[in-house]
C-alpha atoms as one frame of an Amber mdcrd trajectory, in Angstrom:
protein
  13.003  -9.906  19.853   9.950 -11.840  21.612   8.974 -14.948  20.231   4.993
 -13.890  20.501   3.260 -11.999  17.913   1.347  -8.542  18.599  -2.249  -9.674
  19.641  -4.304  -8.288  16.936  -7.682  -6.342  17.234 -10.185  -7.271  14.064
 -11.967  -3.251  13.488 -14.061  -4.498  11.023 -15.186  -7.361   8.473 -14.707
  -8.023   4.974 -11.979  -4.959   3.861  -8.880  -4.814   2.437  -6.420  -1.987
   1.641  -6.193  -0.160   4.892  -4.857   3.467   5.414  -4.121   5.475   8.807
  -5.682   8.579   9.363  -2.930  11.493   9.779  -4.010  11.778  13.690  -4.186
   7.746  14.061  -8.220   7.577  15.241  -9.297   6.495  11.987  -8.625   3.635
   9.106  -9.697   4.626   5.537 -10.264   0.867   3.521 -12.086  -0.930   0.565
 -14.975  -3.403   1.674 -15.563  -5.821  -0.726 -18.296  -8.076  -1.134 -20.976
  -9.908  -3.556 -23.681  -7.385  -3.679 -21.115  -4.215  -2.929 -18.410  -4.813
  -5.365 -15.730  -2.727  -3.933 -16.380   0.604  -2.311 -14.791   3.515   0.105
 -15.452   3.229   3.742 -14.183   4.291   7.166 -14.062   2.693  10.668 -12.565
   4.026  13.862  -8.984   2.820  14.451 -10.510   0.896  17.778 -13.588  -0.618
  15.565 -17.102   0.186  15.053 -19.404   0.416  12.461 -18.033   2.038   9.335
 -19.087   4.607   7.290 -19.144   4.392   3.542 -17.851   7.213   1.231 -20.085
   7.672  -1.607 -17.541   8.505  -4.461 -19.940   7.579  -7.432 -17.401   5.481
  -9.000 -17.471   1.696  -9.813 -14.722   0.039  -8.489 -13.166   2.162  -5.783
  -9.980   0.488  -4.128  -6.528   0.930  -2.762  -7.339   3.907  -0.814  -4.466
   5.760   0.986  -5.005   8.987   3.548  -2.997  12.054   2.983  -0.738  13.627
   5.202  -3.185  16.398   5.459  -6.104  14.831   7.243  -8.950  16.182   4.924
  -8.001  14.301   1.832  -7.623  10.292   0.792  -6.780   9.223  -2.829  -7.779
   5.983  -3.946  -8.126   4.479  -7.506 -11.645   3.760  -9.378 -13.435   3.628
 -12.487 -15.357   6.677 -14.218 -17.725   3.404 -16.376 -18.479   0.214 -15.367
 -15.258  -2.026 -16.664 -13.169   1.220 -17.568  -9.319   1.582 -16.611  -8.653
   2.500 -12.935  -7.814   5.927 -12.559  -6.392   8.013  -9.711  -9.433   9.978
  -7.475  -8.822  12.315  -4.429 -12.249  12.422  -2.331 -12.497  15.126   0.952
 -12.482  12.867   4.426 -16.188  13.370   5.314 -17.319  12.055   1.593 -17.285
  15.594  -0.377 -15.467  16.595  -3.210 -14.994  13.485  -4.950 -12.716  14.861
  -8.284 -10.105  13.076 -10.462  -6.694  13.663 -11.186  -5.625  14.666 -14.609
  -3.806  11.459 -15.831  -5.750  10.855 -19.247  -2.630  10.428 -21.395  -1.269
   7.648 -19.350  -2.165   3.890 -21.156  -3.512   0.907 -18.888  -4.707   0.893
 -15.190  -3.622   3.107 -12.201  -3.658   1.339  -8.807  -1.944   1.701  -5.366
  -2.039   5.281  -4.722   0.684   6.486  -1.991   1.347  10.150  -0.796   4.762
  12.218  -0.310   4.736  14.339   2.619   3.888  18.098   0.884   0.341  16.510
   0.434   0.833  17.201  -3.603   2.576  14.702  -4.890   1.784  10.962  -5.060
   3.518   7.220  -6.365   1.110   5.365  -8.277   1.819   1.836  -9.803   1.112
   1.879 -13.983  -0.633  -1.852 -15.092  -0.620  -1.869 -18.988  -0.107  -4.550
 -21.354   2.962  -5.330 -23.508   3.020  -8.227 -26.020   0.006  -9.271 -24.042
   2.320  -9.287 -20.875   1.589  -7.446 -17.850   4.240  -4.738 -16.708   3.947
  -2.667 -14.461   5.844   0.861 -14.167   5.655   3.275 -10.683   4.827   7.218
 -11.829   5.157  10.236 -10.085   2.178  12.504 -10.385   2.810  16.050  -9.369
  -0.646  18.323  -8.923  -0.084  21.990  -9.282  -2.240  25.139 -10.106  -1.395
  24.646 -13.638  -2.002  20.918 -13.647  -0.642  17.839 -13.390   2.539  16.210
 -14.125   3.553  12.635 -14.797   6.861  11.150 -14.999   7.909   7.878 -14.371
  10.576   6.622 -11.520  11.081   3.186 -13.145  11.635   1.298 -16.470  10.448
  -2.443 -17.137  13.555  -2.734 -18.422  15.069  -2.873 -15.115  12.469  -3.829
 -12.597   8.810  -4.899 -13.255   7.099  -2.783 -10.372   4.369  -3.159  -7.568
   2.800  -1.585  -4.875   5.015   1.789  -3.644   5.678   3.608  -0.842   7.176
   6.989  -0.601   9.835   7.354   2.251   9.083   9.967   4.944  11.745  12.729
   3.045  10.181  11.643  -0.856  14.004  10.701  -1.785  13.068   7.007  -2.041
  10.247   4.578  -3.192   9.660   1.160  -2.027   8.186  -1.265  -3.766   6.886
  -4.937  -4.846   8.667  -6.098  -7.967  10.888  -8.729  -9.860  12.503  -9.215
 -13.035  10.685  -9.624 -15.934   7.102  -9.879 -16.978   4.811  -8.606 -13.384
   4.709 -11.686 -11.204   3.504 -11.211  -7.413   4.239 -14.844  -6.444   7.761
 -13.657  -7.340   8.193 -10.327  -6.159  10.403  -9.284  -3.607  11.020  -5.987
  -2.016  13.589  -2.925  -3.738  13.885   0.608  -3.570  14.093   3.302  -5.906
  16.280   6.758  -5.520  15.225   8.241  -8.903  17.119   8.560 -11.550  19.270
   5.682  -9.725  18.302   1.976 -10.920  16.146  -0.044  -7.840  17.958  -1.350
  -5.402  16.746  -4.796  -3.495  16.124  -4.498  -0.579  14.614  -8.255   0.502
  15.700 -10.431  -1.724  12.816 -13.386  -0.665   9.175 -13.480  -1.763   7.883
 -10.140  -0.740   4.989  -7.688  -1.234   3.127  -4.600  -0.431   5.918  -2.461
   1.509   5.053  -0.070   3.778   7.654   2.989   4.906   7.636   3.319   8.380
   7.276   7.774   9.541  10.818   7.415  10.944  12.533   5.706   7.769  14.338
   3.599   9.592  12.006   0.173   8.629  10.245  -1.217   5.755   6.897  -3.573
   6.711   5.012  -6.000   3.863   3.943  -8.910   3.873   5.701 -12.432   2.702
   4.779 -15.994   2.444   8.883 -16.892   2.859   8.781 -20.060   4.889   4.913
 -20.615   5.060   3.621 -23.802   5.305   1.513 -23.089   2.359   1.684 -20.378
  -0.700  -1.474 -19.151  -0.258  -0.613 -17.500   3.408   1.264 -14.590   4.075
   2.901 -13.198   7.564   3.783  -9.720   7.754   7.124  -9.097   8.155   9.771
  -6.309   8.774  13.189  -5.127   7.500  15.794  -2.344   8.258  15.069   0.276
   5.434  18.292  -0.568   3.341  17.961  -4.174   3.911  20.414  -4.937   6.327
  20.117  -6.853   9.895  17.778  -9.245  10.612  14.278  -9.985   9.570  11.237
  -9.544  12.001   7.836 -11.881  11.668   5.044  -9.618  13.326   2.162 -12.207
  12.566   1.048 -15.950  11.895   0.902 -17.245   8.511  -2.872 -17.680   8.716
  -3.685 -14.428   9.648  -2.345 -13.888   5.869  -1.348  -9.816   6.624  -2.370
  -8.513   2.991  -0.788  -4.397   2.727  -0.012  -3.498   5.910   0.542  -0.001
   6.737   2.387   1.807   9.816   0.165   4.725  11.693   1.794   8.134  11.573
   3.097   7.933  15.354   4.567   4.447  14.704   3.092   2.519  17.303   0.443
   0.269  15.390   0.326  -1.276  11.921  -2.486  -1.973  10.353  -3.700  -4.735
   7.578  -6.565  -6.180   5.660  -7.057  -9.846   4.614  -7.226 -13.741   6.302
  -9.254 -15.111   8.399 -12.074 -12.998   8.840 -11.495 -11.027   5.306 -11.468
  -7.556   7.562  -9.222  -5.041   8.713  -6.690  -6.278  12.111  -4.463  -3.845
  13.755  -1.541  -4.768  16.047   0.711  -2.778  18.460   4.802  -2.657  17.334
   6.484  -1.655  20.459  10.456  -2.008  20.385  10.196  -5.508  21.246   8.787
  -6.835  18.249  11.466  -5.194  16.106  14.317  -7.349  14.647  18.188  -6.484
  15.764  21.421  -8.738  14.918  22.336  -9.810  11.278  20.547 -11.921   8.611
């Protein structure tokens, strides 16, 4: 593999939470700011000036673009200082409408879509002995409504941010043992009704599937000069062979994301608090052992 990092291309200032568009032209995020709070917006994959989805919500984060090009989920808040729920909202700012999940306790965050453009992974914050666990659901929208069920248990593995692989057999995720910790989470995967499997067993977050399946991306601060600053990094799907760094620490990498034709990644955070993309040709892919 090359020893230089992808150059990266800054899109836009002050997001986080970035999402490909199904074609690859377009990157659905959250800006974030003093006087905006958090809100919806979208830029062109090659920068510009973004537009802002008015979803009438307070609070409107984590947004991830469907498979079908017309339709993003993203989590929000029906009243000022409510619980996150889970929100589908059309591409060109229509049709903002919730998702029937009114039974489920705590906050819903970190939306992520299977393939048939129905389903969905969400992560499950609620409190427990006035600990904070964390539980992944699958939510299931049909003509007759929705369905939840849940893929883990916090008594196995505390869970974080998920990603669907490209045939919805298998979820990866942030998570660790115990009480929710992101400072300690590392990288597993889930093959419901199997227990989670790790997958990186170093400080890891925010996994990403790759289309093909073959590679898991997130983002680490394993061997950073300081906590604080993350790299993104990248890892055979079932965990084995070696480990590939795609960025400097101090670029930080928050929740990467692969586009849909695998050739660019794209991630929100450090130095400029906006949205960076880089190219991941072959070369910047790891090969040998740990």
């Amino acid at each position: 593999m090359t020893d230089q990092y992808p150059v990266v291309t800054w899109i836009t200032d002050h997001g986080n939470w970035p999402s490909f568009s199904s074609d690859g032209t377009q990157v659905v995020y959250t800006q974030i700011g003093p006087n905006i709070g958090y809100r919806i917006a979208i830029v062109a994959a090659t920068g510009g000036t973004p537009t802002v989805l008015d979803t009438g919500l307070h609070a409107s984060s984590r947004p991830d673009w469907s498979w079908n090009p017309d339709t993003i989920a993203f989590t929000g808040q029906a009243v000022e200082g409510g619980s996150n729920r889970l929100w589908l909202i059309d591409s060109d700012g229509s049709n903002c409408r919730s998702v029937g999940m009114y039974a489920i306790e705590g906050n819903v965050l970190y939306p992520s879509w299977y393939q048939d453009q129905t389903t969905l992974v969400v992560a499950n914050y609620f409190q427990l002995e006035e600990q904070v666990q964390v539980r992944l659901l699958k939510v299931q929208m049909g003509s007759t409504g929705t369905t939840v069920s849940p893929l883990t248990s916090i008594s196995n593995i505390t869970a974080g941010r998920p990603s669907v692989n490209p045939s919805g057999t298998a979820v990866a995720f942030a998570g660790n043992d115990g009480p929710y910790d992101q400072q300690n989470n590392q990288i597993w995967s889930v093959v419901p009704p199997s227990d989670p499997t790790q997958v990186y067993a170093n400080q890891g977050r925010s996994p990403n599937w790759s289309p093909d399946g073959q590679w898991i991306v997130f983002e680490s601060n394993y061997g950073s000069p300081s906590p604080a600053d993350y790299a993104i990094f990248v890892i055979a799907s079932d965990g084995s062979g070696a480990v590939g760094q795609l960025s400097a620490y101090d670029y930080s990498g928050p929740h990467p994301e692969w586009s849909r034709d695998q050739t660019k990644i794209v991630f929100g955070g450090a130095p400029r608090n906006g949205i960076g993309v880089i190219d991941t040709p072959a070369a910047y892919l790891p090969t040998g052992s740990n």
